[in-house]
Each structure stands twice: as C-alpha cells, then as structure tokens.
N, C-alpha and C positions, 0 to 999 in steps of 0.2 A: 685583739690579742688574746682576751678570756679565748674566744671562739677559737683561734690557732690551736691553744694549748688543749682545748677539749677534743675538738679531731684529732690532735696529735695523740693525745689520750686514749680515744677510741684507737686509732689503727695500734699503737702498741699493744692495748689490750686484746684485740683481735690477731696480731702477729703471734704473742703469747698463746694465747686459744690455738692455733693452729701449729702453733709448735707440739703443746701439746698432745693433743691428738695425733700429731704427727707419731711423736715418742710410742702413746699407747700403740698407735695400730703396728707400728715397727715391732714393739714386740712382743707384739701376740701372735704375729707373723713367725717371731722367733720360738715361739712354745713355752717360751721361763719368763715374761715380761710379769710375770703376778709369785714371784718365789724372789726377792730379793738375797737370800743366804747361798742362790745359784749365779754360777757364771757362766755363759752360753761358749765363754773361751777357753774355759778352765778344765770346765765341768761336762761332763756324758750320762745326765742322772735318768736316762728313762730308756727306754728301748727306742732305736735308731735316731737316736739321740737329742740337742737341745730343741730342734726344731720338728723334731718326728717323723723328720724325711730323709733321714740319712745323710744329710749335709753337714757339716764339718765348718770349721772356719779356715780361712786360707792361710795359716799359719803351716811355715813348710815342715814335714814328715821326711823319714824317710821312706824310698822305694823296694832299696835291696832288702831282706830282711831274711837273717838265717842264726844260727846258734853266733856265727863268729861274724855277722855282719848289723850294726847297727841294736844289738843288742845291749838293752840295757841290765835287765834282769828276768830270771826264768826261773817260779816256783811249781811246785805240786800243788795239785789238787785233790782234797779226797772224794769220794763219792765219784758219780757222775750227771751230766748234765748237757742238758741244752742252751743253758742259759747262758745269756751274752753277757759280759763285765757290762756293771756300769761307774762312772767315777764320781767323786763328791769329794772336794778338798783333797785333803791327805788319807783318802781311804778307796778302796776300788769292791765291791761287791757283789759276790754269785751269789746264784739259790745254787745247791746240788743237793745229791739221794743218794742215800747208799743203801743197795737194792736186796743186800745181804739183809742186813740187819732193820731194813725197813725201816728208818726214817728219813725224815726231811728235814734240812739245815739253811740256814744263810750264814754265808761267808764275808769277814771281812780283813782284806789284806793295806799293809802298809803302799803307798803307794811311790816312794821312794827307793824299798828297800825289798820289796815283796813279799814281806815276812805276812806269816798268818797270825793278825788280832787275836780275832775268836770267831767258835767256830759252835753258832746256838742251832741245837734241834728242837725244833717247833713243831714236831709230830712224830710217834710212832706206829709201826703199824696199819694197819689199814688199805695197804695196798692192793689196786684192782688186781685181778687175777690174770687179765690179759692186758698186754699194750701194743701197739706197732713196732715192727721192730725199726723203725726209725725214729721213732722216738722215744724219749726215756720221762722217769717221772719225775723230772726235775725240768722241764723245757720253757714255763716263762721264764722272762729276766725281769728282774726287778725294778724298782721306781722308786725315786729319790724325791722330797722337797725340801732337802736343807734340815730337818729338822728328822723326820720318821724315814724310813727303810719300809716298804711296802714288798711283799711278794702274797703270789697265791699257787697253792697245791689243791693236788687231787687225791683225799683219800676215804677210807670210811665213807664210802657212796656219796660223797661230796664234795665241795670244791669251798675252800677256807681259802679267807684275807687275813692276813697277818702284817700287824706293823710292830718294827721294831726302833729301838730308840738308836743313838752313835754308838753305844756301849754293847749294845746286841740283845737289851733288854726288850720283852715284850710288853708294849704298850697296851693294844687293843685284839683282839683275836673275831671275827663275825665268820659264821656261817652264810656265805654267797645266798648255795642252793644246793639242793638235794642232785645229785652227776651220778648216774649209773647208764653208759651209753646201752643199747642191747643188738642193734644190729651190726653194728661196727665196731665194737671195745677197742680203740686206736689211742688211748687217752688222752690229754687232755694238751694245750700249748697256749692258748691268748698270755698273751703279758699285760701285767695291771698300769691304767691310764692315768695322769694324774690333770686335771682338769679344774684348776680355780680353789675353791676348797673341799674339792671330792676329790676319789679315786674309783675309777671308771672298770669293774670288770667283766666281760662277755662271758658265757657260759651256753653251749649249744650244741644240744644232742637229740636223740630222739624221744625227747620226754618233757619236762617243762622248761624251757628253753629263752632266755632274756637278757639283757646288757641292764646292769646295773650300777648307779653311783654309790660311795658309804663316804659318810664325813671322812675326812682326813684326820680330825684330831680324835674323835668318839668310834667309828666303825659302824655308826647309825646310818641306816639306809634315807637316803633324798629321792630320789628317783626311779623307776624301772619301765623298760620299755620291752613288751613283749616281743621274741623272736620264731620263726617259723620251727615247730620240732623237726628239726635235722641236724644230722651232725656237721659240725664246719668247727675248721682250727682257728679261723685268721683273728690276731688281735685290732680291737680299734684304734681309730686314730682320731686326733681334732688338726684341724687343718683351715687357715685363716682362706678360704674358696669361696670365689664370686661377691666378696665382699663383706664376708661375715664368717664366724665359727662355723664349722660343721663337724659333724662325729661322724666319719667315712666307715664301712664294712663291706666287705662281701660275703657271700657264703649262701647257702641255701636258696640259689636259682637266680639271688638280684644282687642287684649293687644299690645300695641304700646310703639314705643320709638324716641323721637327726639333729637335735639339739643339745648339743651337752651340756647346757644349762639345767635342761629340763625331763629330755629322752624324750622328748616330742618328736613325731618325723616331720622330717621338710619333705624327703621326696625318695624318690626309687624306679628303679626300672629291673628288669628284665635281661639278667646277664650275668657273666661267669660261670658255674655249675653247681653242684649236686654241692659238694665240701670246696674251700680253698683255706689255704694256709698262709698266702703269700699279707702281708699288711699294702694297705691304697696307697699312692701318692696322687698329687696336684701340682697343676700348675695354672698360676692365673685361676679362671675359671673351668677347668676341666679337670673331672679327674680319672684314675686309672686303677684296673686292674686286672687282675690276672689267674687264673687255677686251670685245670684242679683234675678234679673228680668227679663223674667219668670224663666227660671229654673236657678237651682242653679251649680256652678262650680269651683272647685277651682284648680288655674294650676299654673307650675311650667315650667319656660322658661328659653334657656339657651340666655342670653342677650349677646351673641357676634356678634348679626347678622345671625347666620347661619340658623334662625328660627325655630330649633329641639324645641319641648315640652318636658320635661324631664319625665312629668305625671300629671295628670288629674285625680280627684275624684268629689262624684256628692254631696259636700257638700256644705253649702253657709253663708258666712259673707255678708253678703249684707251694711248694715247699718254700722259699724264696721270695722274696719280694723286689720289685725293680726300681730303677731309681730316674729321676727326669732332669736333666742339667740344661739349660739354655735352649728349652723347647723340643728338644731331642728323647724320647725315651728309650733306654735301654734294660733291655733283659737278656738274661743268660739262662736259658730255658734248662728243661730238667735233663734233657740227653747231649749239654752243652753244648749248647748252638749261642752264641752271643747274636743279639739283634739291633737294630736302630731304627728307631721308626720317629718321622714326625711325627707331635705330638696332637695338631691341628687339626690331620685327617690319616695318620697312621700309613703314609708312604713309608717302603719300605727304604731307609738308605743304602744299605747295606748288611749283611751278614756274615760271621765268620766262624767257622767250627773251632772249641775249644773240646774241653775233655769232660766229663759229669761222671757219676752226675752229681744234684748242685743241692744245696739244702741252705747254706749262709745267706745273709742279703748282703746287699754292696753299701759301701760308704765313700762319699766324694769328697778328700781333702788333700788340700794343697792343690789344685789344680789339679788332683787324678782320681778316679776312680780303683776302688780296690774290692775285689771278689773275687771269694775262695771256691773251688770246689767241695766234695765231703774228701777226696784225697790226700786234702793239704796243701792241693798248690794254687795258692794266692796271686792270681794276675791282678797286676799293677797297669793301669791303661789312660791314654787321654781320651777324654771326653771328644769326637771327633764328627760330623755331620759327614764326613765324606771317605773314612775308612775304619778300621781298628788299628788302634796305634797304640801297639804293644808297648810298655816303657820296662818292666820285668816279669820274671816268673818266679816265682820264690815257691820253694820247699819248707812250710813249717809244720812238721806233725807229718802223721799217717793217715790223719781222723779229721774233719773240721766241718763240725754244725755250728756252731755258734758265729756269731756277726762279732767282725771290729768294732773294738771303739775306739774314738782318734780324737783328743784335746789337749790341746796345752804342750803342741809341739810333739806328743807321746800315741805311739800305736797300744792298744794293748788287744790281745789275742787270746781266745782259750780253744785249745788243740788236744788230741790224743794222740798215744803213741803204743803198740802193738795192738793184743787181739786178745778175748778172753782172759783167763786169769791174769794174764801180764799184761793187761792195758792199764795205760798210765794216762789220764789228764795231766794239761799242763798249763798255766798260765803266764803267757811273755808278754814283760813289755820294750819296746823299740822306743830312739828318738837318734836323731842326726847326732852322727860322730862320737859312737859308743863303740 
C-alpha cells in the first residue's frame, strides 16, 4: 500500500512538473509569460504585439471600419509620427515629434474615452539635419511592462532610452550610443524590445553599430553584441524557434540570431540586403524575412543553427513586415502585390495585385488579417492557402504608416488626413456595434 501511494506520489509530482513547464513554455511562446501586470487579451504593450508576431487573439473585431462604421472614438494627435499605439490597461500610448519646434514626446490617451492624459517632452532640439522622407523622427513605437513606458529617440548625434512611469514621469533616461548615419541620413526606426528584465535596443548605421540590453528598472546596460557598420532600420524580435529563445534581425547582408539572455550569437547566414526595415517572423523552426535595399529578397531559414536556407524569391517587404498564419506566409510587397507562399519551401500559392505602396505591417485577429496601405485603405482578408479572400476595404485616413493594434475586442489606428500645413494625425479606435 506504502509503495501504491509512493508511485502514486511520484506520477502526480511528475504530472505537476509537466504541467508546469507546460504553462512556462506556452507563454513565453506568447512573449508576456514573465510580466504578470500584462494581459496577452487585454493588452498590446509592445510593437506587433503580445507575442511579437502580429497575432492577436481570436476575440471578434470588427471588419468594416470608417468614421460612421464601427466607430468607437476618434482623437487628435499632436506632432507627428510613425509609431504604432500600443495599449496597457486603461491607457493607449505614442511616441510623436513635433518637427517645428523640435522635440520629442510620449503620449498617453484614456482608453475608453480618447481623451489626452498627458502629453511629456523628453527632449529638445537636437534634430538631424536630414531624414527620409518616409520617415519622421518619431517612428519607434513604444514598449510597455506594466509598470514603465519605454521609447527610444534620435537626437543630438544620438540615440536615447527613455522610461517613463503611468503618470508620464521619467524614471530613468541612458544614452544607447553615439548615431550620426553619413552616407545614408535616413534616420532612425528599431522599436525598443522588452525581454525578461532588460529592454533590448538595435542601433545600426555606418559607424559603431550594435543591439544592446539596459535593465528595465535602472537603464544600466547587461549586454551588447556587436553589429556590422551599415545602416539597417529593422527592429528585433525574441521568438520562442526551434525550441528555445532567439533574438531574430536582419539588416546588413544576413539574417542573424542571438541570445537575448546574453547577445551571444547562435547563428547567421547570408541574406536579405544592404538595409531592411521590415521586423522577422517564425514559425515552428523556421524563420522569415524580407528587404530591402538595394535589391529585394525574401528568405526562409531553417533556425536550428544548421544554416540551411529552405528558399529564396526575388520579392521585397522592405518597409513592412509579413505575417505567417497556419504555415502560409503572406506579404504585401512595396508596389502592392499581396503574396502566399508556403512557408516550408516558399511555393508560390498564389498572388493578387492590391494598390501601394505599403509601409504598415499586418495583424491577424479574429480570424482575419488586417493591412493598410500608406493611402489609408486598410484591407481586411482571410487567411487563405488557395486565393485572396477579400472580406473589406476600408477607407481610414489619407496617410497610414503606423501598424494596428487590436485587443480586447478593440481595433485601434493612428492615421493622417491632408498634406503640409493642414495635415492632421488622428487616432481611432473601433469595436463591434458602435
């Protein structure tokens, strides 16, 4: 009987154990399993959201989406920006610039109501002299853990981490790294990573060039892994591939993977181009991406280290990033061409001309994929292995670089509307039956 009750003992202890671990790997798979003050259903606190691949939970959205459809509420924005909302409780948060008067702000709006909290400038002055005209000096989006506001700017020949508290107060302020691009002054985009108790940000131009961790609570640097001096836009990502953590990049001639515990490299190969902007995604053990500058390439790596390419086509998300649903990946290239490609060896399924060109990334919820072009109009589509299956086309704005975020039943959107002095940003959000 003793002996019954001891094996019984063991396999409950061991069903435990493996529950366990069950739990952790689920979500760290989901990217907020180590932030308890976040909710992966609630919440959109980092750029492309809880899981950092653009996925969504299957909580239904709406599809239509215009001033009198599905509208919940529709604010101003001041400044302007590239950055994408993200959401945290009852609050929704941009970085923006205002170019005039040369500083840099974080914004934080009510998230019920849309009203403007407050609205702290964390920098004056200092602005490069030149940028891209597609992009502005406000284009990371910010990162959230429940606790601190994260963003990073480029000014004063540098590139500053800035955290702030729920109140808009600044906690900690570090100088990254000295940023003065010279052959390309395009300025600057990575969005800041939030990874365990660091905050993960890239920094890569033609000068000393590296992805670096800083605590979350101090701003004291952990880690740096050096990068190749070339310029590249694309933000990191950590992505639960082939079994373990990895910090995915592209940019500067390879597609690379290190440890964001450590910024140790696991591995790398030979691919994408000169600059890309687009952020990697994964699936299973493979992962993806896409640019750029000069030519275009989109590749598919088997991420176990063993450096295989699984395939290669000569198409290019440059600005954009793609998104991979049920082994399928799609991209909507820069002179809008929407694609489908297996994900295993990059058959083409299909192809369909839409309009560009594209700078947003996609996000997939509720069972649909949602990508804007920079015109405003936001196709709505099912995930489809064997056509494009259009579900709407929505008109919001004139203007649209910034990526959805979509939780907790709610779209929300930052868009512009006219041209030069009368351009207006605007911030909407949607949910069913408004």
């Amino acid at each position: 009987m003793s002996t019954c009750r001891h094996f019984a003992s063991i396999l409950f202890s061991f069903a435990v154990f493996v529950a366990v671990v069950t739990v952790e790997v689920s979500a760290q798979e989901k990217g907020i399993g180590d932030f308890p003050k976040l909710s992966a259903a609630s919440d959109w606190p980092w750029w492309r959201g809880p899981r950092r691949d653009g996925k969504a939970t299957d909580a239904p959205v709406p599809t239509k989406l215009s001033d009198k459809d599905n509208l919940v509420w529709k604010v101003k924005v001041p400044g302007r920006g590239h950055s994408s909302p993200i959401i945290v409780g009852d609050k929704v948060f941009l970085a923006t610039a205002d170019e005039g008067k040369k500083t840099h702000a974080v914004l934080a709006f009510d998230r019920t109501k849309g009203k403007l909290l407050w609205n702290e400038i964390v920098s004056r002055g200092g602005f490069p002299a030149k940028n891209h005209p597609k992009n502005t000096e406000a284009s990371p989006s910010v990162a959230c853990d429940g606790e601190r506001i994260f963003a990073t700017f480029y000014h004063h020949d540098k590139v500053e981490a800035i955290a702030l508290d729920f109140a808009g107060k600044v906690v900690w302020r570090e100088d990254v790294c000295a940023f003065r691009p010279r052959a390309f002054e395009y300025g600057f985009a990575p969005s800041p990573l939030i990874y365990q108790n660091t905050v993960i940000v890239s920094a890569e131009y033609d000068g000393d060039s590296y992805i670096t961790a800083l605590d979350r609570k101090t701003g004291q640097r952990v880690w740096r892994a050096n990068r190749t001096p070339m310029i590249s836009f694309s933000s990191p990502v950590v992505g639960f591939v082939a079994g373990k953590d990895q910090l995915l990049i592209s940019g500067a001639q390879k597609v690379a993977s290190y440890d964001p515990a450590s910024g140790n490299p696991f591995w790398s190969v030979d691919g994408t181009t000169f600059a890309t902007c687009g952020t990697m995604i994964w699936e299973n053990d493979i992962a993806f991406a896409s640019g750029g500058y000069p030519k275009a390439e989109t590749i598919a790596v088997q991420a176990d280290g063993s450096g295989k390419v699984l395939w290669r086509n000569n198409q290019k998300c440059y600005e954009q990033s793609m998104i991979v649903v049920d082994g399928y990946v799609y991209g909507l290239t820069d002179g809008g061409v929407m694609f489908c490609w297996r994900g295993t060896d990059g058959q083409e399924m299909w192809k369909h001309r839409l309009k560009g060109p594209v700078s947003a990334s996609p996000v997939f919820a509720g069972g649909h994929i949602y990508w804007a072009n920079e015109l405003g109009t936001l196709y709505v589509f099912r995930p489809n292995s064997e056509k494009f299956d259009l579900v709407e086309e929505n008109q919001v704005g004139t203007d649209s670089f910034a990526s959805p975020a979509i939780c907790g039943g709610q779209i929300f959107l930052r868009v512009a509307t006219g041209n030069g002095v009368g351009r207006q940003e605007w911030l909407y959000c949607f949910a069913n039956g408004k």
